[in-house]
C-alpha positions as CSV (number, residue, x, y, z in Angstrom):
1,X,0.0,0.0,0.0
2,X,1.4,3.7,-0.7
3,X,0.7,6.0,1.8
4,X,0.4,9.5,1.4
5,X,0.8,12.6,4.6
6,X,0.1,15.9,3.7
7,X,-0.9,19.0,5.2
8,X,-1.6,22.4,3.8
9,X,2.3,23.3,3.7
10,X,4.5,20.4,3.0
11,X,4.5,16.4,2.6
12,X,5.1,15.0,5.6
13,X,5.2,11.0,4.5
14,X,5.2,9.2,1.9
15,X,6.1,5.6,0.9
16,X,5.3,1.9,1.1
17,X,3.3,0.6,3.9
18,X,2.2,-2.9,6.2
19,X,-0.3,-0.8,8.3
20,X,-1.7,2.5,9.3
21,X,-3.5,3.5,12.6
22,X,-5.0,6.6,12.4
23,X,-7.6,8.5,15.1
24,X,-11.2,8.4,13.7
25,X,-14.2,10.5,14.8
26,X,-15.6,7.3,16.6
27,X,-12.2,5.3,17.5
28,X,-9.3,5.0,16.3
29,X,-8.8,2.1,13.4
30,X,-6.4,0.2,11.0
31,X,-5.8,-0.2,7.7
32,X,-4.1,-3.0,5.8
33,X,-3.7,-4.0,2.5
34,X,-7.1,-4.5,0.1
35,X,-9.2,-2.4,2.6
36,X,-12.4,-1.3,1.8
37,X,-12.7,2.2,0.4
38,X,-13.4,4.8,2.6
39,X,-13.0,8.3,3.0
40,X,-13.4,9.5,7.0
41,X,-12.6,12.9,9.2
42,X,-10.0,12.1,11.8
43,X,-9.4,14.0,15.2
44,X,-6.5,14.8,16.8
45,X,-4.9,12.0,18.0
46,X,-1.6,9.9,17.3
47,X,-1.0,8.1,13.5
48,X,1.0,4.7,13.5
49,X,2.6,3.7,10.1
50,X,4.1,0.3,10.1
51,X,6.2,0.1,6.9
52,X,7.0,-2.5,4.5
53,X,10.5,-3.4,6.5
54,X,8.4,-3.4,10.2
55,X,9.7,-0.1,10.8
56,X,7.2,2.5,13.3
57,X,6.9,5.5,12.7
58,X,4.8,7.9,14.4
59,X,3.6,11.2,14.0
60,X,0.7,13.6,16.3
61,X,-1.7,15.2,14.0
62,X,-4.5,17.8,14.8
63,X,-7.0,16.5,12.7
64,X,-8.2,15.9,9.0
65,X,-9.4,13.4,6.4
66,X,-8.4,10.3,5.1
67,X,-9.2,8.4,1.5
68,X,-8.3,4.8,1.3
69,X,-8.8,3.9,-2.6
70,X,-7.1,0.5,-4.0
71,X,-4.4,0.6,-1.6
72,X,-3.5,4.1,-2.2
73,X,-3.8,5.9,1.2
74,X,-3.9,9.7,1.0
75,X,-4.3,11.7,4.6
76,X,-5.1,15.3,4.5
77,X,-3.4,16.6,7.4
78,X,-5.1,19.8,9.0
79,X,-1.2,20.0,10.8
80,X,1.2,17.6,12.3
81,X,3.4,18.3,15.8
């Protein structure tokens, strides 16, 4: 899957991906390879990316929207600490 951070001044990720936690309006959830598409507002809250190699990463955003579309992940950031 190829996952996509952005916010409205710079890309903050992007690359090849296992996983992705991210905070949703009603809990957070995860999404793995051939998910379902969805597009869903986020709150703040922390984002978990598990790459292709098992590396974490991490990252605290503010809020925003995500699009999951045949594994293409984009998340529209509103900012990231």
């Amino acid at each position: 899957m190829r996952l996509e951070i952005i916010t409205p001044d710079r890309k903050i990720y992007e690359g090849e991906i296992k996983s992705v936690r991210v905070p949703g309006k009603k809990g957070s959830f995860q999404i793995l390879k051939d998910h379902a598409p969805i597009i869903s507002t986020l709150v703040q809250g922390p984002v978990f990316i598990t790459d292709e190699s098992g590396k974490q990463t991490d990252y605290e955003i503010t809020g925003g929207v995500i699009e999951v579309r045949a594994n293409n992940i984009i998340l529209l950031a509103e900012s990231v600490r």
